[in-house]
Residue frames as a rotation matrix with the C-alpha (Angstrom) as fourth column:
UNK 1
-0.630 -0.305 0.715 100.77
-0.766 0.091 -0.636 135.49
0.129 -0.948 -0.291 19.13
UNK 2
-0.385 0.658 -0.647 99.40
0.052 0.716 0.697 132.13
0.922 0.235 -0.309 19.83
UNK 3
0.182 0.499 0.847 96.77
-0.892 -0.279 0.356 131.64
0.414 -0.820 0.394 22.61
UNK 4
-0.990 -0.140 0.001 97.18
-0.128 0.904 -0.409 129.12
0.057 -0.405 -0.913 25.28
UNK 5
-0.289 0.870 -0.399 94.28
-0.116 0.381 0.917 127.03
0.950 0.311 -0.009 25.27
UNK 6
-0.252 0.411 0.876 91.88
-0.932 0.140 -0.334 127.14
-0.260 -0.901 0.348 28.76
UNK 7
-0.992 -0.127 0.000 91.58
-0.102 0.793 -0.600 123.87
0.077 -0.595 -0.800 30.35
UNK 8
-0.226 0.968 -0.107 87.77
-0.044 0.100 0.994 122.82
0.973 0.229 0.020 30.75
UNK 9
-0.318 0.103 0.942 86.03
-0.864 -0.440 -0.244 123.42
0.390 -0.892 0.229 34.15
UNK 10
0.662 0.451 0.598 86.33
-0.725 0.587 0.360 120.51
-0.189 -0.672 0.716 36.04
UNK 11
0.830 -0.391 -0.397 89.43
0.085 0.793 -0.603 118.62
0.551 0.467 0.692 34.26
UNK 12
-0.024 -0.840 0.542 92.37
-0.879 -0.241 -0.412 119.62
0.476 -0.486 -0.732 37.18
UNK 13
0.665 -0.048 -0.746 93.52
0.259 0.951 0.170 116.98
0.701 -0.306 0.644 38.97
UNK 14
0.567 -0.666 0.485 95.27
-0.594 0.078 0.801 117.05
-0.571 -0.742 -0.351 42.50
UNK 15
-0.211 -0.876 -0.433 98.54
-0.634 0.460 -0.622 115.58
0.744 0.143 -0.653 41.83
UNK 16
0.183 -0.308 -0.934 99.43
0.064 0.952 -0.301 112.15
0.981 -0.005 0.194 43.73
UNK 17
-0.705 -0.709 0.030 102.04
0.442 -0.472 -0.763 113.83
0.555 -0.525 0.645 46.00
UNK 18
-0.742 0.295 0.602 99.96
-0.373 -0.928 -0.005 116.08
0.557 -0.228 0.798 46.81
UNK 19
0.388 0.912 -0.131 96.53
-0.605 0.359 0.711 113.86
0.695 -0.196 0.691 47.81
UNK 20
0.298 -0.359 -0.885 98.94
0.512 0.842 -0.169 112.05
0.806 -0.403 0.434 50.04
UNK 21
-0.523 -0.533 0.665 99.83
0.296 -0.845 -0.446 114.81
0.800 -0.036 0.599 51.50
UNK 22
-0.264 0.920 -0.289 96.31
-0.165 0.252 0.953 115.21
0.950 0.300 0.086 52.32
UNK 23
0.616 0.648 -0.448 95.26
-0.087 0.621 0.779 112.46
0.783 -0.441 0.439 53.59
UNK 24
-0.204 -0.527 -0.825 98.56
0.711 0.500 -0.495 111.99
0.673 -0.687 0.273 55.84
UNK 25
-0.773 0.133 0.620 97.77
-0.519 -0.694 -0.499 116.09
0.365 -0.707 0.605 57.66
UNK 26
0.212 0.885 0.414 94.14
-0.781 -0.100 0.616 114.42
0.587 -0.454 0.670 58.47
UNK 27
0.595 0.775 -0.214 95.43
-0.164 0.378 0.911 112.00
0.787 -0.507 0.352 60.28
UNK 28
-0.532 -0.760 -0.372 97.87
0.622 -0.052 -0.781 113.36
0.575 -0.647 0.501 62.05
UNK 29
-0.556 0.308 0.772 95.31
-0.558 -0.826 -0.072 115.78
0.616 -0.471 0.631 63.15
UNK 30
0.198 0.812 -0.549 93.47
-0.603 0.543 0.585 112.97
0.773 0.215 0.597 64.45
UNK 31
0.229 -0.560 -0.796 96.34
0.334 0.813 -0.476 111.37
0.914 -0.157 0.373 66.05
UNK 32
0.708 0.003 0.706 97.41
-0.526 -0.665 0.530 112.06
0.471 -0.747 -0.469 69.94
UNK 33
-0.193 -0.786 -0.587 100.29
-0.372 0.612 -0.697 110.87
0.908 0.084 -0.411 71.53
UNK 34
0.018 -0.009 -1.000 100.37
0.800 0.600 0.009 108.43
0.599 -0.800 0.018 74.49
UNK 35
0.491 -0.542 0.681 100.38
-0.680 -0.728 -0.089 110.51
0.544 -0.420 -0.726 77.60
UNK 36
-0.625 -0.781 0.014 103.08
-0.583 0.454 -0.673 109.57
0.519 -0.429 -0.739 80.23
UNK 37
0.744 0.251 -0.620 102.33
0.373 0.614 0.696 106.27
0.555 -0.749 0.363 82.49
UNK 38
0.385 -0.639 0.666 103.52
-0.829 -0.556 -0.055 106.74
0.405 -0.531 -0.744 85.80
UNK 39
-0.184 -0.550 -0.815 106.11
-0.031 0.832 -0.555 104.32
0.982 -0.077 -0.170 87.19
UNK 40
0.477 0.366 -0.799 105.80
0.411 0.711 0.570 102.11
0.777 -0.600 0.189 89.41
UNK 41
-0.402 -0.770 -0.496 108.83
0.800 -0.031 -0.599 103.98
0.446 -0.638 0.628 91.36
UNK 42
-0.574 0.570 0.588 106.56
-0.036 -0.735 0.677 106.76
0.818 0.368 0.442 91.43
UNK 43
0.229 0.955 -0.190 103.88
-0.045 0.205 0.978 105.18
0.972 -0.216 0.090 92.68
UNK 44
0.411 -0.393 -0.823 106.07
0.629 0.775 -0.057 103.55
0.660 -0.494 0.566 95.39
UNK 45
-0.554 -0.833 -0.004 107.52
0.556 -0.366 -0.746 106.49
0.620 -0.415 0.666 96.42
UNK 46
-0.271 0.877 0.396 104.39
-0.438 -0.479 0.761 108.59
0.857 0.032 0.514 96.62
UNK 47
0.811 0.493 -0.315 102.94
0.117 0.390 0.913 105.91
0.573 -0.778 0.259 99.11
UNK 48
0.236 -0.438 -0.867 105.71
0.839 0.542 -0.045 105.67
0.490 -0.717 0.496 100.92
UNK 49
-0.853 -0.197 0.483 106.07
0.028 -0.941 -0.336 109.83
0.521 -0.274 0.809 101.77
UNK 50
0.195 0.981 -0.008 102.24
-0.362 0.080 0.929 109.19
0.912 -0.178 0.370 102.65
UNK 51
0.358 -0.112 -0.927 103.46
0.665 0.727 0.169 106.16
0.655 -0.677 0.335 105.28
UNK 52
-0.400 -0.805 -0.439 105.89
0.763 -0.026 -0.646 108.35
0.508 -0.593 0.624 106.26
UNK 53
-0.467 0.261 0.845 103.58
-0.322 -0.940 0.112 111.46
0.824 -0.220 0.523 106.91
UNK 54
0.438 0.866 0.242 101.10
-0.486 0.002 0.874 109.38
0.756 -0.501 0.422 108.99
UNK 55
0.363 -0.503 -0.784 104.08
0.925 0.090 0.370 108.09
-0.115 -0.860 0.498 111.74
UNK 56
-0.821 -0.545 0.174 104.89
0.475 -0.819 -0.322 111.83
0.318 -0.182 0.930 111.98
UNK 57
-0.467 0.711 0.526 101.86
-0.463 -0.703 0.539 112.27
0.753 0.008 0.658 112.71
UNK 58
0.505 0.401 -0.765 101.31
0.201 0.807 0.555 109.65
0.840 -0.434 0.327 115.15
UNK 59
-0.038 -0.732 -0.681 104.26
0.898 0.274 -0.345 110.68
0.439 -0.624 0.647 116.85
UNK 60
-0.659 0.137 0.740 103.07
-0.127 -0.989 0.071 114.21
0.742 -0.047 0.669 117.15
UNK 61
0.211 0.878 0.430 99.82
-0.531 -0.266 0.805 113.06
0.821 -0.398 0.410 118.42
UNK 62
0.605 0.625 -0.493 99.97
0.097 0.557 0.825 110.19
0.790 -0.547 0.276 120.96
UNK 63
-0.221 -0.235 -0.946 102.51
0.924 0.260 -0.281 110.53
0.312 -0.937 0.159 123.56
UNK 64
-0.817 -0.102 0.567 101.31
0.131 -0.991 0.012 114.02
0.561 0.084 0.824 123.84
UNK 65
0.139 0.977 0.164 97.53
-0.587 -0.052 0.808 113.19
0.798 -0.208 0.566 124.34
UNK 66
0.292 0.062 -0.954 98.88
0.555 0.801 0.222 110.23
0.778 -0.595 0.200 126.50
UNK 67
-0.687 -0.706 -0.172 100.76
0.544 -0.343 -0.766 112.63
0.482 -0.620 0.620 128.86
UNK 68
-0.790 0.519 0.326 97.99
-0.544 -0.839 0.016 115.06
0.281 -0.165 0.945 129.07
UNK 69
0.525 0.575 -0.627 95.52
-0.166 0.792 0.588 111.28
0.835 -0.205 0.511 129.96
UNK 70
0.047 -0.308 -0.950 97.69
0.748 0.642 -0.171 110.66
0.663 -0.702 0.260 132.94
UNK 71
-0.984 -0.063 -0.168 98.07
0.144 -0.834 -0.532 114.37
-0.107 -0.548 0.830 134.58
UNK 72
-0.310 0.853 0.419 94.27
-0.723 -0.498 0.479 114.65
0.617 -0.155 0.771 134.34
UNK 73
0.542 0.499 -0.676 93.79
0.087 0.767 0.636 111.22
0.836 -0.404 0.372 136.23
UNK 74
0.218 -0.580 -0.785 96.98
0.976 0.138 0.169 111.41
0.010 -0.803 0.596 138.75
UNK 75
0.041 -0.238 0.970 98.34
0.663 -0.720 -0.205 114.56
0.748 0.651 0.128 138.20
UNK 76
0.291 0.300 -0.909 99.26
0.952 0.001 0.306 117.18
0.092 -0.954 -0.285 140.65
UNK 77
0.420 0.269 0.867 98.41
0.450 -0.891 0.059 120.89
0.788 0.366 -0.496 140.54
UNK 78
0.212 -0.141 -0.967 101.20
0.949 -0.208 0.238 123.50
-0.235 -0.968 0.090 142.20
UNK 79
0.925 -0.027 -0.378 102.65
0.060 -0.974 0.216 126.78
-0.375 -0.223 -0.900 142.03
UNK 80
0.353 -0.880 0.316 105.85
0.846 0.445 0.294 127.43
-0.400 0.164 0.902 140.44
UNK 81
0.590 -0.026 -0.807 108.06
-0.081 -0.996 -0.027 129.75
-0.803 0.081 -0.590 139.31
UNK 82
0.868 -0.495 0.045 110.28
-0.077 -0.223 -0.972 130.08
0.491 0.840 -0.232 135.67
UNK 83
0.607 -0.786 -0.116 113.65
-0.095 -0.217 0.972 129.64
-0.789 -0.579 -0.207 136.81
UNK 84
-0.575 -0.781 0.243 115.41
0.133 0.204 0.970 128.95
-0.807 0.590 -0.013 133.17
UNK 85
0.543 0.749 0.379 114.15
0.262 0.278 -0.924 129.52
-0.798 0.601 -0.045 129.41
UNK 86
-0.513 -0.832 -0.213 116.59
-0.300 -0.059 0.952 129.00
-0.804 0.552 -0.219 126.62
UNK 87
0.748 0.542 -0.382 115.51
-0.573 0.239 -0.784 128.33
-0.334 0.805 0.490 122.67
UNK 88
0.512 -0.635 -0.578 118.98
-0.347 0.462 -0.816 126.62
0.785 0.619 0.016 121.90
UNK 89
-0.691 0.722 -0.035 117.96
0.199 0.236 0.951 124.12
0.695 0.650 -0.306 122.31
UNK 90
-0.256 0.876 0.410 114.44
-0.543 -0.481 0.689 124.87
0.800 -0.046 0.598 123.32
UNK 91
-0.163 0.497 -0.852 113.26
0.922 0.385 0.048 124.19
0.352 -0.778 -0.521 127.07
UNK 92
0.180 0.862 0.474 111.35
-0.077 -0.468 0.880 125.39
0.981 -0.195 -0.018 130.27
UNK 93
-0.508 -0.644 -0.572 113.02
0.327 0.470 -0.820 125.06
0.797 -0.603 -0.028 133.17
UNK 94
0.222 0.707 0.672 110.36
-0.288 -0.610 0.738 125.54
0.931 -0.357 0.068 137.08
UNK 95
-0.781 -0.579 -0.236 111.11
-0.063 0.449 -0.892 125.11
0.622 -0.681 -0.387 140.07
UNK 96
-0.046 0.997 0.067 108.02
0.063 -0.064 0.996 124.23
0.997 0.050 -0.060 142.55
UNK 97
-0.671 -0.741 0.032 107.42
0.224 -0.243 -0.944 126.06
0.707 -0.626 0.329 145.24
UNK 98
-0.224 0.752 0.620 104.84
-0.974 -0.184 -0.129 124.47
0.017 -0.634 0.774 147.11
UNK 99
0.721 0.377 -0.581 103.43
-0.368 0.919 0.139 120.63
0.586 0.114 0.802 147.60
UNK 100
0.790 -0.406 0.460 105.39
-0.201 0.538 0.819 117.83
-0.580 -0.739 0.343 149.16
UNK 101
0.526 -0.629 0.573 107.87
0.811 0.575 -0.113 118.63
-0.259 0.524 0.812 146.01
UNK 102
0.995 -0.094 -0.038 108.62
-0.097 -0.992 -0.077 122.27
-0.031 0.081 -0.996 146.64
UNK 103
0.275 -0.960 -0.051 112.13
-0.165 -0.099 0.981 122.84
-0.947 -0.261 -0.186 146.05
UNK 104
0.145 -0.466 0.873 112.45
0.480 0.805 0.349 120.66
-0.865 0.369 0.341 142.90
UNK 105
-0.156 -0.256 -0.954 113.82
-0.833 -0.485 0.266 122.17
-0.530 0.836 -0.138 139.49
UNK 106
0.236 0.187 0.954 112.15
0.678 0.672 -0.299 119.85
-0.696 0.717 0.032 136.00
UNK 107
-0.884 0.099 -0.457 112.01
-0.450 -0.444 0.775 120.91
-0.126 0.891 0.437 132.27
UNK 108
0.038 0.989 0.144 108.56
-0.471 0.144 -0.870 121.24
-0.882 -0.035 0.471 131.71
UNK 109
-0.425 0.046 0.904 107.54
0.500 0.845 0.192 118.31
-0.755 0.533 -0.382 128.81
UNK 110
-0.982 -0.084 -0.168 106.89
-0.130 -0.345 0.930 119.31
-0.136 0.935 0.328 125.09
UNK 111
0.141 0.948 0.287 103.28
0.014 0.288 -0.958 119.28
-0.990 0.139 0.027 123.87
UNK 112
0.559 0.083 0.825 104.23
0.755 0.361 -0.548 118.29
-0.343 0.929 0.139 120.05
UNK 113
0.324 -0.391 0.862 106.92
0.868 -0.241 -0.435 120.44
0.377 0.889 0.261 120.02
UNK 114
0.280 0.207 0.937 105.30
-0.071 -0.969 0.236 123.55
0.957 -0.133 -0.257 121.30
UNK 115
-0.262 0.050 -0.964 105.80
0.912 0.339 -0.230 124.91
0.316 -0.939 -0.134 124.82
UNK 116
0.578 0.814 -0.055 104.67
0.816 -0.578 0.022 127.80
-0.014 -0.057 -0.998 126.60
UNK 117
0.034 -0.554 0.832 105.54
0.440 -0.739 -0.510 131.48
0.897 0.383 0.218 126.00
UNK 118
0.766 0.176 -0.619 107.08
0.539 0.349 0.767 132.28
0.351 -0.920 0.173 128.90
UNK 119
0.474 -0.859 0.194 110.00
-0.063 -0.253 -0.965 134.19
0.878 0.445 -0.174 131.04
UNK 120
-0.506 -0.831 -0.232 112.44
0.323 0.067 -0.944 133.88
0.800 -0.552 0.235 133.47
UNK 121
-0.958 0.258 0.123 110.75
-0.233 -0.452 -0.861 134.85
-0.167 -0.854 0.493 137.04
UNK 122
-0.182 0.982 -0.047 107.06
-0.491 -0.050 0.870 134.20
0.852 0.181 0.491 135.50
UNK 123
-0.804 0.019 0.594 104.85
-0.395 0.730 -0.558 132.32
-0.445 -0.683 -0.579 137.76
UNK 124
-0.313 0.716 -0.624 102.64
-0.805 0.149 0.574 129.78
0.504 0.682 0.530 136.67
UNK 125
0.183 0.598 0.780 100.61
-0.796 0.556 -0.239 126.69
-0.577 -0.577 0.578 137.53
UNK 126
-0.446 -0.361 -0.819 102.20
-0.757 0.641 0.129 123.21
0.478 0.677 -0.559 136.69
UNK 127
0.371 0.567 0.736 100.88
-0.912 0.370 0.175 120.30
-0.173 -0.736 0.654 136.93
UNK 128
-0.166 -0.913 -0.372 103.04
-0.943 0.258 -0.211 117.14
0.289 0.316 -0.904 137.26
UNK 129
0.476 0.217 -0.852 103.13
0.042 0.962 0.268 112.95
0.878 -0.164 0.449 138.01
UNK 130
0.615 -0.411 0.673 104.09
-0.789 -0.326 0.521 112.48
0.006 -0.851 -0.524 141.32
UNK 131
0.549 -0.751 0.367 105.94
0.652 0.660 0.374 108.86
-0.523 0.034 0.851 140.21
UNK 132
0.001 -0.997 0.073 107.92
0.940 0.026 0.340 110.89
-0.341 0.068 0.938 138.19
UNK 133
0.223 0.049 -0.974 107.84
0.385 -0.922 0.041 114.83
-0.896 -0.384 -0.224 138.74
UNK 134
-0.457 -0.533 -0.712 109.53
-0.068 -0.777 0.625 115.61
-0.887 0.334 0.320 135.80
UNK 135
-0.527 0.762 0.375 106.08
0.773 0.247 0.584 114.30
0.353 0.598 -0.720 133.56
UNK 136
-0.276 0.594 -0.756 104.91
0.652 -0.462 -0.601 117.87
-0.706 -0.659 -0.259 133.70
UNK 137
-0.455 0.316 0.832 103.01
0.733 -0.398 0.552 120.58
0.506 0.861 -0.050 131.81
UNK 138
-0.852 0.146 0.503 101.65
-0.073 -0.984 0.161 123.84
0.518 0.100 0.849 132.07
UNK 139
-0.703 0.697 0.141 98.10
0.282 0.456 -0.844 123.57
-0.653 -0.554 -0.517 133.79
UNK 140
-0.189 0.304 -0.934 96.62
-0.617 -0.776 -0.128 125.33
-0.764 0.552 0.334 131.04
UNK 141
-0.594 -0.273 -0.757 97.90
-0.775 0.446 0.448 123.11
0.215 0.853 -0.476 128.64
UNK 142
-0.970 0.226 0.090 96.50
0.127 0.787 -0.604 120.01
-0.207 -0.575 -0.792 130.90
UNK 143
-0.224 0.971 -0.079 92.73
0.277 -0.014 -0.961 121.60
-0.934 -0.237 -0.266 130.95
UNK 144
0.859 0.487 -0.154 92.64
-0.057 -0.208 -0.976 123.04
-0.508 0.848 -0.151 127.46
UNK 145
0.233 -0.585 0.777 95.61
0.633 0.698 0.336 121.52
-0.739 0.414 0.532 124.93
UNK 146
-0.168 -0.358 -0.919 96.74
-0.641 -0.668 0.377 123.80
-0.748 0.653 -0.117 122.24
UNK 147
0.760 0.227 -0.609 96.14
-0.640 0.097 -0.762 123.37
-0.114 0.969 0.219 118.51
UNK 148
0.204 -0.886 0.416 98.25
-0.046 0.416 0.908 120.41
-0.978 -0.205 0.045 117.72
UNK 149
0.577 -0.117 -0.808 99.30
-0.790 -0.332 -0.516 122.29
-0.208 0.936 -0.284 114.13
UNK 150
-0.579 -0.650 -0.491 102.43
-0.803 0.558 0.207 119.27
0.140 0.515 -0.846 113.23
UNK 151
-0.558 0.568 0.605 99.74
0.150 0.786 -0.599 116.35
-0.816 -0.243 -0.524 113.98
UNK 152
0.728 0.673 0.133 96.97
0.253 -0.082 -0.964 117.98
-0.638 0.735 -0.230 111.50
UNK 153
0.387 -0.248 -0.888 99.45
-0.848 -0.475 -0.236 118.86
-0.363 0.844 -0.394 109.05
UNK 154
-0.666 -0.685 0.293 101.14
-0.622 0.728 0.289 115.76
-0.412 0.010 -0.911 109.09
UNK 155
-0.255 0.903 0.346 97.30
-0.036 0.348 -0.937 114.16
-0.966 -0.251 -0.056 108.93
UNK 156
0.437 0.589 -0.680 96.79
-0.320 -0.605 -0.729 116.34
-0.841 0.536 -0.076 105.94
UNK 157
-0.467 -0.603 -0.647 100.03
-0.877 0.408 0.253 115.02
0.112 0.686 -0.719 103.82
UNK 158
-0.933 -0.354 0.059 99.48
-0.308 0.875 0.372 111.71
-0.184 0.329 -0.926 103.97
UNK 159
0.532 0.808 -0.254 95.51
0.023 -0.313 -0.949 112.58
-0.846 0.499 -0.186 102.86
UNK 160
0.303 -0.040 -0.952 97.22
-0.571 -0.808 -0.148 114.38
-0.763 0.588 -0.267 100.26
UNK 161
-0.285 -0.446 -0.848 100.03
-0.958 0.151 0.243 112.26
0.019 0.882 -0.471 98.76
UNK 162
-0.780 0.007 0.626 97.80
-0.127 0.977 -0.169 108.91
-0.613 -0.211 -0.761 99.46
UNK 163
0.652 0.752 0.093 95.29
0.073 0.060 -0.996 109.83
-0.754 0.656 -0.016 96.94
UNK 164
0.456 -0.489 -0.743 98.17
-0.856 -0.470 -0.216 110.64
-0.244 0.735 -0.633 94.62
UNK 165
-0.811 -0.530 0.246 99.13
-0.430 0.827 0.363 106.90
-0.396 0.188 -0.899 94.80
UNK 166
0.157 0.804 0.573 95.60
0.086 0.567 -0.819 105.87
-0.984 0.178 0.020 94.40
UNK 167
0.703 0.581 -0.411 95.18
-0.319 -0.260 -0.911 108.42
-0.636 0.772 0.002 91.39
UNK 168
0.105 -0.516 -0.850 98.44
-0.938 -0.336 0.088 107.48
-0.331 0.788 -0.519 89.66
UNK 169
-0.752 0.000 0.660 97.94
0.103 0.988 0.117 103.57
-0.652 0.156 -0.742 90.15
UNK 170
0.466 0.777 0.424 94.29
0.401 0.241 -0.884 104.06
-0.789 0.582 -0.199 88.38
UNK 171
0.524 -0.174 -0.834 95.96
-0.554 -0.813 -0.179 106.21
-0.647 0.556 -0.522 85.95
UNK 172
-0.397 -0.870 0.291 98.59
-0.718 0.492 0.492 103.84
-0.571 -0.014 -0.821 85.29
UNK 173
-0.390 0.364 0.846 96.23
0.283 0.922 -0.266 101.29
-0.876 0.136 -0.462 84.71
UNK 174
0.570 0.643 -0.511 93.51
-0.113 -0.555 -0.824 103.41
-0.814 0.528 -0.244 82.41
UNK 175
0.195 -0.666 -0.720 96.83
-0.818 -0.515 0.255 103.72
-0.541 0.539 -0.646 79.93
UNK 176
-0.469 -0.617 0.631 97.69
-0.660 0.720 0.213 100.58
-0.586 -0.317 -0.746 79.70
UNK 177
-0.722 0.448 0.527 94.87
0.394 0.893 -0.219 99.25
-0.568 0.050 -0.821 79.19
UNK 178
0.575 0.530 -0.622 93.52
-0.108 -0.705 -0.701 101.68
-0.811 0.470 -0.349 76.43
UNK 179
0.355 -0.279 0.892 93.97
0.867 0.455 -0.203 100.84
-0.349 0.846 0.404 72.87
UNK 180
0.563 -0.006 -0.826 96.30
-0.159 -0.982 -0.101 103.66
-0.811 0.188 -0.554 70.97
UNK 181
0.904 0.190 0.383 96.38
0.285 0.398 -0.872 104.22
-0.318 0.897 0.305 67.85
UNK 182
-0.198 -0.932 -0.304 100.50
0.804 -0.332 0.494 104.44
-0.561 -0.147 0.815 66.57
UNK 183
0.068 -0.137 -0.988 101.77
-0.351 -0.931 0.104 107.84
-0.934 0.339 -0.111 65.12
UNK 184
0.879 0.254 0.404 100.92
0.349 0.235 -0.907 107.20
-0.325 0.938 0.118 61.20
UNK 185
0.828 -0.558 0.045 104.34
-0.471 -0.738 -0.483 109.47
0.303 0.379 -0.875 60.74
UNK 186
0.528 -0.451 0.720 106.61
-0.664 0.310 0.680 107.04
-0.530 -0.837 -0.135 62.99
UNK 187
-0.500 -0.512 -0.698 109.16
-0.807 0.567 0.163 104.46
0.313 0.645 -0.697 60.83
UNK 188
0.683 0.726 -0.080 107.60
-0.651 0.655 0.383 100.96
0.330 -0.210 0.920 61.12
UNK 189
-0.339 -0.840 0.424 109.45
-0.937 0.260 -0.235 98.99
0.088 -0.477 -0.875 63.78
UNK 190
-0.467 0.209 -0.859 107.35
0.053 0.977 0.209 95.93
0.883 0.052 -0.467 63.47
UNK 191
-0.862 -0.130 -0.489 106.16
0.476 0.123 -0.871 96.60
0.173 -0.984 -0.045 67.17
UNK 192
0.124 0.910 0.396 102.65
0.652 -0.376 0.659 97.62
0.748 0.177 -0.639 67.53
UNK 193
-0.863 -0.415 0.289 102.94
0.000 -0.571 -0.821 100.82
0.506 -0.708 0.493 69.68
UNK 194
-0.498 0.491 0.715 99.45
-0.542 -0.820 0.185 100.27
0.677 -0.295 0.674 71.36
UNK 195
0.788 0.343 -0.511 99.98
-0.026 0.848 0.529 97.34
0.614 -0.404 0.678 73.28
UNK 196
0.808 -0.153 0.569 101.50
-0.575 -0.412 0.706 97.50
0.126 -0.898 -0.421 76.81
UNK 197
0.071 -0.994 0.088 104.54
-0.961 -0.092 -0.260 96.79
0.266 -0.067 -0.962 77.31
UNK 198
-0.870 -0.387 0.307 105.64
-0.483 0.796 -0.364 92.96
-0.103 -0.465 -0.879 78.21
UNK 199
0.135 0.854 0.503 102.43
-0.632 0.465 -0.620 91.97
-0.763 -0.234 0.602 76.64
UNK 200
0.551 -0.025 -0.834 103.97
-0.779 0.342 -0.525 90.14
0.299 0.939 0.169 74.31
């Protein structure tokens, strides 16, 4: 039986193949793809849900606060009674029965929406414009306003998704303008893959 002869310690050799092999896993470990850039429609849109939060919110707040500025300066404080309250659609219907407008029948004015919780027969204290009677509100509402909850939320979006335009314009940029190194595994297209678009 012949012996195979033993190899001296230290004469192996990685194969070619193999050492390419190698070297190509380390730098793919190395490697990271691009992350996404956000587009410009993105960006655009983002601000523009923002725009749109803060005139919903405008419109919540000011003719509200304005209404509730003119019944504390002119304003006129009577008695009344509930004479209608429906939710479809949603009103307040009083009839005042006292002042030099007793008799008359308004829908009491929204306060961003909201109006008071109320029924049929209640009595309550309105207070109203005498140029035009049917600029009225709750007296309550007049001396201490309710939480206007669609104003601060409205406030709050367009907080919210205006930093998201900020952060995805810097973002946008940051990418761009960061050198990246291509995918070592990718076919060569001639096209360097870490230089921003349309800079060429």
């Amino acid at each position: 039986m012949v012996k195979k002869k033993r190899r001296p310690a230290g004469s192996y050799q990685i194969p070619p193949h193999i050492r390419e092999a190698q070297r190509s896993a380390a730098e793919r470990r190395g490697w990271k793809p691009r992350p996404l850039i956000p587009r410009p429609r993105e960006i655009v849109g983002v601000a523009g849900v923002s725009l749109l939060c803060v005139c919903l919110s405008l419109a919540f707040w000011l003719p509200s606060r304005a209404l509730v500025h003119d019944l504390r300066h002119r304003g006129v404080t009577v008695a009344a009674t509930v004479t209608g309250v429906d939710n479809k659609p949603k009103y307040v219907r009083v009839r005042f029965i006292q002042g030099s407008k007793s008799g008359t029948e308004v829908k009491l004015w929204d306060y961003a929406g909201m109006l008071p919780d109320v029924h049929r027969g209640d009595p309550m204290l309105v207070t109203y414009d005498p140029e035009a009677p049917s600029r009225s509100l709750s007296y309550t509402w007049v001396i201490d306003p309710p939480f206007n909850l669609p104003a601060c939320a409205s406030a709050v979006g367009a907080v919210v998704f205006s930093a998201g335009a900020v952060a995805g314009t810097l973002r946008r940029r940051h990418i761009l303008r960061t050198p990246w190194p291509p995918d070592p595994f990718a076919p060569d297209l001639g096209v360097s893959r870490s230089s921003p678009p349309g800079s060429a």
